[in-house]
C-alpha positions as CSV (number, residue, x, y, z in Angstrom):
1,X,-51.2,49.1,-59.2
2,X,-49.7,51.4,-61.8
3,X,-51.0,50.7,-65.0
4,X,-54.2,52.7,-66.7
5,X,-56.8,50.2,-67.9
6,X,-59.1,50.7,-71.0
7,X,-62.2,49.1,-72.2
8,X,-61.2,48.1,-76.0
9,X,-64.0,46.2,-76.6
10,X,-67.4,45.3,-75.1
11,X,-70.6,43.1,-76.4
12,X,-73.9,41.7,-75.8
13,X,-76.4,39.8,-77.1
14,X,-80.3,40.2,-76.7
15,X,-81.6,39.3,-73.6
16,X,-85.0,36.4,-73.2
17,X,-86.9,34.9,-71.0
18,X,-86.4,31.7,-70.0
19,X,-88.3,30.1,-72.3
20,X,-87.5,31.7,-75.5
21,X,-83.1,31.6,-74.7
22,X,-80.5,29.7,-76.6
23,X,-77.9,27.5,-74.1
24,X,-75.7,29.3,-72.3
25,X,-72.5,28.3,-74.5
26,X,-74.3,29.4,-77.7
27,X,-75.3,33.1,-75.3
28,X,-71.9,33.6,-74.2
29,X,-69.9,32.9,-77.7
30,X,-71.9,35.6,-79.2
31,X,-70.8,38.3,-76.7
32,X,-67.7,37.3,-76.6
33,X,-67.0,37.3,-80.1
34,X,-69.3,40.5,-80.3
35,X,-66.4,41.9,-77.3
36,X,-63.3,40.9,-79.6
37,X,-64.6,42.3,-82.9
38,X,-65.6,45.6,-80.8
39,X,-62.1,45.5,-80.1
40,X,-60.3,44.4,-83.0
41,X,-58.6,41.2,-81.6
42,X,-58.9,37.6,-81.5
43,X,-59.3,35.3,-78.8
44,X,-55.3,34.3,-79.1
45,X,-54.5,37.5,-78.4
46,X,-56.3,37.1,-74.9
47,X,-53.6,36.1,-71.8
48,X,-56.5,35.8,-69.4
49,X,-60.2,35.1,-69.1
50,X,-62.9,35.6,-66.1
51,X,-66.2,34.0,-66.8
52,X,-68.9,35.0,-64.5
53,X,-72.2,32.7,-63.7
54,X,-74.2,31.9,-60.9
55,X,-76.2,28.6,-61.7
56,X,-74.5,25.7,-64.0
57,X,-71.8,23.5,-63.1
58,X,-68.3,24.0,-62.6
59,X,-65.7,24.8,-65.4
60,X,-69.0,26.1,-67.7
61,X,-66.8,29.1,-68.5
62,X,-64.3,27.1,-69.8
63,X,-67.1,25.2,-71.8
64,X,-68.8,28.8,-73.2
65,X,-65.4,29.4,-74.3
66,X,-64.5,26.4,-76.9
67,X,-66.6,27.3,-79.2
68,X,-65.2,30.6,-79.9
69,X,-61.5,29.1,-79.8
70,X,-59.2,27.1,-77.5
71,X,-56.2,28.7,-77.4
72,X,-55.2,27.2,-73.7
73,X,-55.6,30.4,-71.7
74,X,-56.0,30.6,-68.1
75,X,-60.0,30.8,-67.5
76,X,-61.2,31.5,-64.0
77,X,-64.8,31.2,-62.8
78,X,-66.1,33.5,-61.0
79,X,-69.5,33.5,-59.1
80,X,-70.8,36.3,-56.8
81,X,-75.1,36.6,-57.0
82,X,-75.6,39.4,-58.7
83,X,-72.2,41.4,-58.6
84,X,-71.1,38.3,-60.6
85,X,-70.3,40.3,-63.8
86,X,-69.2,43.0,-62.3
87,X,-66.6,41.0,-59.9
88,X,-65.2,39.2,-62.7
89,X,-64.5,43.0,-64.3
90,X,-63.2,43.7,-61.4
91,X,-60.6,40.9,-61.3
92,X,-59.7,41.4,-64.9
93,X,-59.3,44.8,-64.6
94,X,-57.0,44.0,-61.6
95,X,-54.9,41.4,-63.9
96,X,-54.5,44.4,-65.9
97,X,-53.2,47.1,-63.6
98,X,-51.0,44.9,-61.4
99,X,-49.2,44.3,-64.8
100,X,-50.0,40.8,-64.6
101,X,-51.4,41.2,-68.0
102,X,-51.9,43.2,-70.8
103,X,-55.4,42.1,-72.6
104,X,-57.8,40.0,-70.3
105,X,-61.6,38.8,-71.2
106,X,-64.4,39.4,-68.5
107,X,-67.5,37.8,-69.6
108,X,-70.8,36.9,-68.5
109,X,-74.1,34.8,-69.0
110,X,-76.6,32.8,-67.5
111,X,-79.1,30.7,-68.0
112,X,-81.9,30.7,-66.0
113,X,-85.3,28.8,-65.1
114,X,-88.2,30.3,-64.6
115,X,-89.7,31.5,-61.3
116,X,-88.0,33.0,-58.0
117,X,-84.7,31.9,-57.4
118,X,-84.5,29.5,-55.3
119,X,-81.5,27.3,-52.8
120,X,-79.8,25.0,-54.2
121,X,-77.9,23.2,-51.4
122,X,-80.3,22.3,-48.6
123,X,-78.0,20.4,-46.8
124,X,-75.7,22.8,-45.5
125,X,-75.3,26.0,-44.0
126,X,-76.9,29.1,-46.1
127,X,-75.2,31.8,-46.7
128,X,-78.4,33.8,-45.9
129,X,-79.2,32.2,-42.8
130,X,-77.8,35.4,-40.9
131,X,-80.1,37.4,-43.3
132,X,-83.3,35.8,-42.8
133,X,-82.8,35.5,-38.6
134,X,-82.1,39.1,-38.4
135,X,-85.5,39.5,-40.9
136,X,-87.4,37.4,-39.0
137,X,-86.9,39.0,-35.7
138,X,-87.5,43.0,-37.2
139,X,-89.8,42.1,-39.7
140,X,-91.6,38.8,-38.7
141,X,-91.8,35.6,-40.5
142,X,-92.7,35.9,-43.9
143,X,-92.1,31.6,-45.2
144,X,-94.1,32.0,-48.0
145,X,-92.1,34.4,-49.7
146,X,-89.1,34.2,-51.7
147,X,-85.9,35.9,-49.7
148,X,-85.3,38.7,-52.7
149,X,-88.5,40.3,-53.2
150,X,-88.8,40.0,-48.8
151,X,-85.8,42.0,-47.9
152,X,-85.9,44.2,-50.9
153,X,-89.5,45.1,-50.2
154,X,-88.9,45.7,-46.3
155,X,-85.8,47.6,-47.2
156,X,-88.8,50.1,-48.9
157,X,-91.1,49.8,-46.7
158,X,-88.7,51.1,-44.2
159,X,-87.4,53.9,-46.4
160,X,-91.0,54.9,-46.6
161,X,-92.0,54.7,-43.1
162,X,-88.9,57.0,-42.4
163,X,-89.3,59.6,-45.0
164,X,-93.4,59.2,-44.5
165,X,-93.5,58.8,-48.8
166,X,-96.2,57.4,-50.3
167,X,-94.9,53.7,-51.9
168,X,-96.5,54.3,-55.1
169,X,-93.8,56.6,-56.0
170,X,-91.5,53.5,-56.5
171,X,-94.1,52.6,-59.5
172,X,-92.6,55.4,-61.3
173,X,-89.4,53.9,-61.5
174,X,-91.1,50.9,-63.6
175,X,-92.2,53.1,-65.9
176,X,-89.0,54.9,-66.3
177,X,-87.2,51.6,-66.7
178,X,-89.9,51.1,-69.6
179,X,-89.7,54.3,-71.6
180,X,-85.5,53.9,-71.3
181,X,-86.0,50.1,-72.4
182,X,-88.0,51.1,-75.6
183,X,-85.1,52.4,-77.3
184,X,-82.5,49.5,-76.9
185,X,-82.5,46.4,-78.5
186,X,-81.1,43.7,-76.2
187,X,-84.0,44.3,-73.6
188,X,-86.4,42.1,-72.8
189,X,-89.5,44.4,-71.7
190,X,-89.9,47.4,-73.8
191,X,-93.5,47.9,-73.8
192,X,-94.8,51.0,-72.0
193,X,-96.3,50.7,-68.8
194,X,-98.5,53.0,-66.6
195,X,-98.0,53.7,-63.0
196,X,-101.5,52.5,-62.5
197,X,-100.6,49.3,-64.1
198,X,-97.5,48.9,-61.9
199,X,-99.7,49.2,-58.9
200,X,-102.4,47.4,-60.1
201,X,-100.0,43.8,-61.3
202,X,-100.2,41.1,-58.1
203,X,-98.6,42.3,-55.2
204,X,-95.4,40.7,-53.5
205,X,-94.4,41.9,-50.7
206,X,-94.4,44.9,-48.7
207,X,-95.0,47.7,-51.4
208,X,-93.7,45.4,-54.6
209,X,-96.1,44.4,-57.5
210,X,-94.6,41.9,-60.2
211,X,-94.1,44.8,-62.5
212,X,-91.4,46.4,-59.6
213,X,-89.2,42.9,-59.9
214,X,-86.6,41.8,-62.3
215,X,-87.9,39.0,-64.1
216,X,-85.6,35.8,-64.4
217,X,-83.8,36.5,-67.5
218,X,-81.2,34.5,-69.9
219,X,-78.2,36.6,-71.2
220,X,-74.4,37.1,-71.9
221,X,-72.1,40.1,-72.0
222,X,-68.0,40.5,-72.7
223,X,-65.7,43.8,-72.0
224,X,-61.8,43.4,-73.2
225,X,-59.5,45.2,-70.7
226,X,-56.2,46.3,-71.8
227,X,-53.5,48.3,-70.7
228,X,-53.0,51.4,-72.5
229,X,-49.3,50.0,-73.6
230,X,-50.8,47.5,-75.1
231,X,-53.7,49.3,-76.7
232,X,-50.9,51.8,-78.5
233,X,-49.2,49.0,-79.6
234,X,-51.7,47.3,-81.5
235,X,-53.5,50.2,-82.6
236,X,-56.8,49.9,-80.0
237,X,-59.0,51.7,-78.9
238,X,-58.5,53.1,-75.5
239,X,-60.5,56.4,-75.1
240,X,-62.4,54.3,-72.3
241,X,-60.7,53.7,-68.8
242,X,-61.9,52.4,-65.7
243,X,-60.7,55.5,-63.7
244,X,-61.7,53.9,-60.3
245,X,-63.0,50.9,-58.7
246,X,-64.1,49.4,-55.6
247,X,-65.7,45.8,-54.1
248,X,-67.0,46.2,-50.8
249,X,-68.9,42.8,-48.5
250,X,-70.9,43.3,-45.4
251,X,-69.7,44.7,-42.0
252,X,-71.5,44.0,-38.5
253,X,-73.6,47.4,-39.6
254,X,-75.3,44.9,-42.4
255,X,-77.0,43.0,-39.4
256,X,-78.3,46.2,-37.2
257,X,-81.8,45.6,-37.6
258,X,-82.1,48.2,-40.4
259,X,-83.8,46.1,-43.5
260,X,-82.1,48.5,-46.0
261,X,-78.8,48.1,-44.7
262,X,-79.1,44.5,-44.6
263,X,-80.0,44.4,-48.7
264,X,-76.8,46.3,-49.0
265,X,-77.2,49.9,-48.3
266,X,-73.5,50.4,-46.0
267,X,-71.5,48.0,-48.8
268,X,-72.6,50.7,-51.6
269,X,-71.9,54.1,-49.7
270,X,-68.5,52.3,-48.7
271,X,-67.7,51.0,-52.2
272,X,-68.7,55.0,-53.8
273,X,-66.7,57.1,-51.3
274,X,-63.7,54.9,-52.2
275,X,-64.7,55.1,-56.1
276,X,-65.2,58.9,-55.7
277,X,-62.1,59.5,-53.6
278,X,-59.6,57.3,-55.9
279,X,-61.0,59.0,-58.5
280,X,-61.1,62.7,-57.9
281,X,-64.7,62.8,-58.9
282,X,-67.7,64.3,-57.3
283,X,-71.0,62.5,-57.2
284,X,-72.5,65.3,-58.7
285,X,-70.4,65.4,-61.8
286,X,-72.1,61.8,-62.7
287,X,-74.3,62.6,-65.5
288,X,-75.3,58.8,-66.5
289,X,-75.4,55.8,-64.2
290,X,-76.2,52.2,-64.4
291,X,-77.7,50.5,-61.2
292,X,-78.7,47.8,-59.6
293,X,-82.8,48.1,-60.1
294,X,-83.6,44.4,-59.1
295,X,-86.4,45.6,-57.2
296,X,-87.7,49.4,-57.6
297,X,-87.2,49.8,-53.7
298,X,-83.5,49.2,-54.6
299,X,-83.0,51.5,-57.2
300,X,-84.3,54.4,-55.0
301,X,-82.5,53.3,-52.1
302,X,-79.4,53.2,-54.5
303,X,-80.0,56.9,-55.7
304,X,-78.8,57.7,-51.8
305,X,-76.3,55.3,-51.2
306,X,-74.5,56.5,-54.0
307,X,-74.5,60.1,-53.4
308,X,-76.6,60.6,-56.2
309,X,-79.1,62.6,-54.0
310,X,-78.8,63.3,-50.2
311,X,-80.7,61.4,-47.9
312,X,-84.2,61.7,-47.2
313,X,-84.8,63.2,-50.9
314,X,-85.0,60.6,-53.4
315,X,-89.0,61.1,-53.5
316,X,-87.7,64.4,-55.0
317,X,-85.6,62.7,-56.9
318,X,-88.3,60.8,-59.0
319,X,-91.0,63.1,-58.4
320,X,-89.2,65.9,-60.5
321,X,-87.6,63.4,-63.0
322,X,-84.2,64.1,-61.9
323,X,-83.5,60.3,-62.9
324,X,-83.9,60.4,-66.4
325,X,-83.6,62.4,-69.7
326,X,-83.8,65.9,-68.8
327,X,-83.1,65.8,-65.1
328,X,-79.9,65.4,-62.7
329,X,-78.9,61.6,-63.5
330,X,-80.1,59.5,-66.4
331,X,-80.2,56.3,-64.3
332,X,-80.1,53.1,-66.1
333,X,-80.8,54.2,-69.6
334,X,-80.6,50.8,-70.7
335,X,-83.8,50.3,-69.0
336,X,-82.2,48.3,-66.5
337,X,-82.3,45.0,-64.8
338,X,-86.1,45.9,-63.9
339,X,-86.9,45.7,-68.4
340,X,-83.4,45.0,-70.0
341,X,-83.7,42.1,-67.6
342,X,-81.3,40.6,-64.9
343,X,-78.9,37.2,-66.0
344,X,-77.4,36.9,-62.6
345,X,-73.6,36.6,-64.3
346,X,-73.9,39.0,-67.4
347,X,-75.8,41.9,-65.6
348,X,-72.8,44.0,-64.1
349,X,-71.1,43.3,-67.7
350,X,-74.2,44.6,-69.9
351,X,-74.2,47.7,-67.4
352,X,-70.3,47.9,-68.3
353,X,-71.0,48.1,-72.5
354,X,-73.7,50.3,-72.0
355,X,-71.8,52.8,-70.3
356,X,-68.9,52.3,-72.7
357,X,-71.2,53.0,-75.6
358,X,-72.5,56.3,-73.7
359,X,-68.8,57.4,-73.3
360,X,-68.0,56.4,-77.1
361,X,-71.2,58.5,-77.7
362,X,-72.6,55.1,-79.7
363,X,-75.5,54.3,-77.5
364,X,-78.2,55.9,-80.6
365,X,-81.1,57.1,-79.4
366,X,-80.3,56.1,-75.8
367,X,-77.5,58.7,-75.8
368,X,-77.3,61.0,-73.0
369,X,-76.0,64.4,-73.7
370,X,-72.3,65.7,-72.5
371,X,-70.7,62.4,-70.8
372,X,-67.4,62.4,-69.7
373,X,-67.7,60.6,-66.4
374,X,-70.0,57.4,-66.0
375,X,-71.3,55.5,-62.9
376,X,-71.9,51.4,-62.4
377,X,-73.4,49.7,-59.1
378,X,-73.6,45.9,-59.0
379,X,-74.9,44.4,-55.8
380,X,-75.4,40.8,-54.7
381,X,-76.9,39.8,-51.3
382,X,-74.6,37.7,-49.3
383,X,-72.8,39.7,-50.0
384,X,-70.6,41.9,-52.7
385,X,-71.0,45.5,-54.0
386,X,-69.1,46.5,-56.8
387,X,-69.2,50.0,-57.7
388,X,-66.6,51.4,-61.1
389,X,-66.1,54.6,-62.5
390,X,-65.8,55.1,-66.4
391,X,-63.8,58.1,-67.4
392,X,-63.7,59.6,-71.4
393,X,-60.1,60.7,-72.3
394,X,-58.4,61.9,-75.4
């Protein structure tokens, strides 16, 4: 793959719950056309599409697309948990650099119901099956509650009775997520919270509280890739590149008996060090990062993983506010999946505009000071971890 690739155009639209969302054809038309105009194209222009959703029936990308225009382009649908977004970036920007093509759409939504998630397909093998034995024999049996919140909150709960930390510091990682979600407006949670109100919301499992999970959330969210030829040509934008990449799934180390590495911990170490290397970038030249903060257990967990922080001091970490405005890393200063919220197929593309907009220096009172280089981890269980590197040129 020779080829540079730029982000010419990214979008969004709000986030909702459940309850309050438009359909996901009317979700995913707005950020797309929000994408396009970002990047000063239309849809003909487009040789390929990759439309990212976990829940609806097949083709819907197709369907989320007619609306905006049918010009007969290939679309491909792509579903991953909740790397979704972020593997149908991944495939685009692949399109892109092989020289395949020279403008391809990656977009996102979903529309979600209310509650956990749950199984869809009882009568067949789950892809979690392997995940829940290995659980059940370190952990015990836990049937009464849902398999996110269970491993994530083991995965802490391991972290803490390692390190000896108290698990009330992962409150203060809601209430970061909070004060960052304030000041965008496509979040769905922006009201402040306290870390005593974190602690004291009904408790889930292990060291998790309600206010410490993602909620279900309804959403869309479109990047343009190009190749730089192509961005010349037509006058584009292309002072964004995705300077590295990397998609790593689960090795027998997933599986050890270790709760953390089997949420993920090994995929996301494997997918940075390839990210860092390809890119010629040091972890601690990362100045902004968007991660995957389903549960707080996994943001801190992530803080490690990706070389954000050595291991054993992420209590440090939060403690001294090296995670936000001010300190080391401002991590996820889009307030996250934990407040932005967490539509399984637009996440890992809302995490790609907001880092584009922090590199364009357009992200308003979100802004983080001095960004050249910008981080992006996208995990789903069963499993894929996406991890991409944003680079600022001239």
């Amino acid at each position: 793959m020779t080829n540079r690739v730029a982000v010419a155009g990214v979008g969004m639209v709000p986030f909702a719950t459940p309850s309050r969302s438009a359909t996901y054809d009317v979700l995913a038309g707005g950020a797309v056309r929000a994408a396009l105009d970002d990047a000063g194209i239309g849809l003909a222009d487009v040789e390929q599409a990759y439309a990212g959703y976990v829940y609806g029936d097949s083709t819907s990308g197709q369907r989320a697309l007619y609306d905006v225009g049918q010009t007969g382009l290939p679309v491909v649908n792509v579903n991953n948990n909740c790397s979704t977004g972020s593997s149908a970036l991944y495939l685009a920007r692949q399109a892109v650099a092989s020289g395949a093509a020279d403008c391809v759409l990656a977009f996102g939504f979903e529309q979600m119901r209310r509650g956990a998630l749950e199984m869809q397909w009882a009568d067949r093998p789950s892809p979690f099956d392997r995940f829940l034995e290995v659980s059940d024999r370190v952990r015990g049996a836990a049937p009464d509650v849902p398999l996110a919140p269970r491993l994530f909150g083991d995965a802490g709960t391991a972290y803490c009775e390692e390190y000896g930390m108290d698990p009330a510091v992962f409150a203060r990682i809601s209430v970061k997520s909070r004060r960052h979600a304030a000041n965008n407006p496509y979040a769905v949670f922006t009201a402040p919270v306290t870390e005593e109100e974190v602690l004291a919301s009904p408790r889930v499992h292990g060291p998790l509280t309600r206010l410490q999970c993602c909620p279900p959330t309804c959403g869309a969210a479109a990047a343009v890739v190009v190749s730089e030829d192509f961005a010349r040509a037509r006058g584009l934008r292309s002072d964004v590149v995705i300077a590295a990449q990397a998609m790593t799934t689960d090795t027998p180390s997933s599986f050890d008996g270790d709760p953390r590495k089997l949420i993920g911990y090994d995929m996301t170490a494997a997918a940075a060090c390839k990210v860092y290397e390809a890119a010629g970038v040091d972890p601690r030249d990362v100045r902004v990062a968007e991660l995957h903060d389903c549960f707080t257990t996994n943001e801190l967990l992530s803080y490690e993983a990706l070389g954000l922080t050595e291991p054993g001091t992420a209590e440090k970490f939060v403690v001294e506010g090296d995670n936000t405005y001010g300190g080391r890393v401002v991590t996820n200063p889009s307030g996250g999946l934990l407040s932005k919220g967490h539509p399984l197929g637009a996440s890992g593309l809302a995490q790609c505009a907001e880092l584009v907009w922090q590199l364009r220096g357009e992200a308003g009172t979100r802004q983080v000071d001095d960004v050249t280089v910008a981080l992006q981890h996208n995990i789903g269980l069963g499993g894929a971890a996406v991890v991409t590197l944003y680079e600022k040129v001239s």
